[in-house]
N, C-alpha and C positions, 0 to 999 in steps of 0.2 A: 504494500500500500504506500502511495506517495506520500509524504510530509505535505499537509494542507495548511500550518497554522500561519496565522500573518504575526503574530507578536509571543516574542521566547515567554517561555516560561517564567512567573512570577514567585518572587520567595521574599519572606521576610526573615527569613534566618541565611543568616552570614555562612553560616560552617556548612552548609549542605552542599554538595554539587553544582546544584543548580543555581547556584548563586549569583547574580548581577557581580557581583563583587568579589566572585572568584577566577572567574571571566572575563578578559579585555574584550569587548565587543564594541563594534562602531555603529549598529543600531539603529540606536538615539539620535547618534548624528546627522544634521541638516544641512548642507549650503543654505546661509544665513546672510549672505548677501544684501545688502540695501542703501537707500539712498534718504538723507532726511534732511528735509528744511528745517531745522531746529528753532531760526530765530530769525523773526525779520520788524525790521523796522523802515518804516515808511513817514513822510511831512513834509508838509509843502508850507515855504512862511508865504502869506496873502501880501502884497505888494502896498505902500502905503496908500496909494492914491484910492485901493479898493475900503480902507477904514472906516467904519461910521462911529463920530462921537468921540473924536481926537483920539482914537486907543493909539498907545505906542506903537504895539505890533499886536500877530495874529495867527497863530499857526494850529493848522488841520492837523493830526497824526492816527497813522494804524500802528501798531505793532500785534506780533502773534507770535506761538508760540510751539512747538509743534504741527507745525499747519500740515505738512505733508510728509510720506511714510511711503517709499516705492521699497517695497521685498517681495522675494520671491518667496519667502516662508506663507506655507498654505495659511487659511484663515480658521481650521479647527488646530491649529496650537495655541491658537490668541495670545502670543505670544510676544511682548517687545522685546526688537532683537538686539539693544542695548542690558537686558536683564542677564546678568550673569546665568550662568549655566550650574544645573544644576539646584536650582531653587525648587522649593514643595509648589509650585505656580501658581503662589497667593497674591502674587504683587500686582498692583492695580495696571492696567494700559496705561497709557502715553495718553495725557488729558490735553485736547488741544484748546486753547486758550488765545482770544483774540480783542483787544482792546481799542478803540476810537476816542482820540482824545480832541477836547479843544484848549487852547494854552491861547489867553489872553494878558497885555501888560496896560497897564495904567499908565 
């Protein structure tokens, strides 16, 4: 009979045979390859002639924060590929995060 299984055998004891940890296996491992816009910042100052109500200056701003995430890691590991290796996979995603500011000077 052929071997059908897709995933080795599991063990929570160290000393047995079948042990993850008796065993070098490459498995687990992933090309983890990716690409990430970690941090951006964007603003434009408004030019004086456009001011209403003597303001000094005037400035528009984005910034964000993880905006974008290219890997080739499938989407059932949910996995960010900055997270060490190895972890029990409790740690939260990569929260992206995106702010619009106005900055005015008297």
């Amino acid at each position: 009979m052929a071997a059908t299984a897709q995933f080795p055998r599991l063990t929570s004891n160290p000393t047995t045979i079948n042990s993850a940890a008796t065993y070098m296996s490459d498995f687990w491992l992933i090309n983890a390859h990716y690409i990430r816009l970690k941090t951006l910042e964007l603003g434009y100052q408004l030019p004086d002639k456009w001011l209403p109500l003597k303001l000094d200056n005037m400035r528009l701003y984005l910034s964000a924060y993880n905006l974008f995430t290219w890997s080739n890691v499938s989407k059932k590991y949910q996995q960010d590929p900055e997270v060490a290796s190895n972890t029990a996979g409790d740690a939260y995603l990569a929260q992206r995060i995106v702010n619009f500011g106005l900055q005015i000077g008297f």
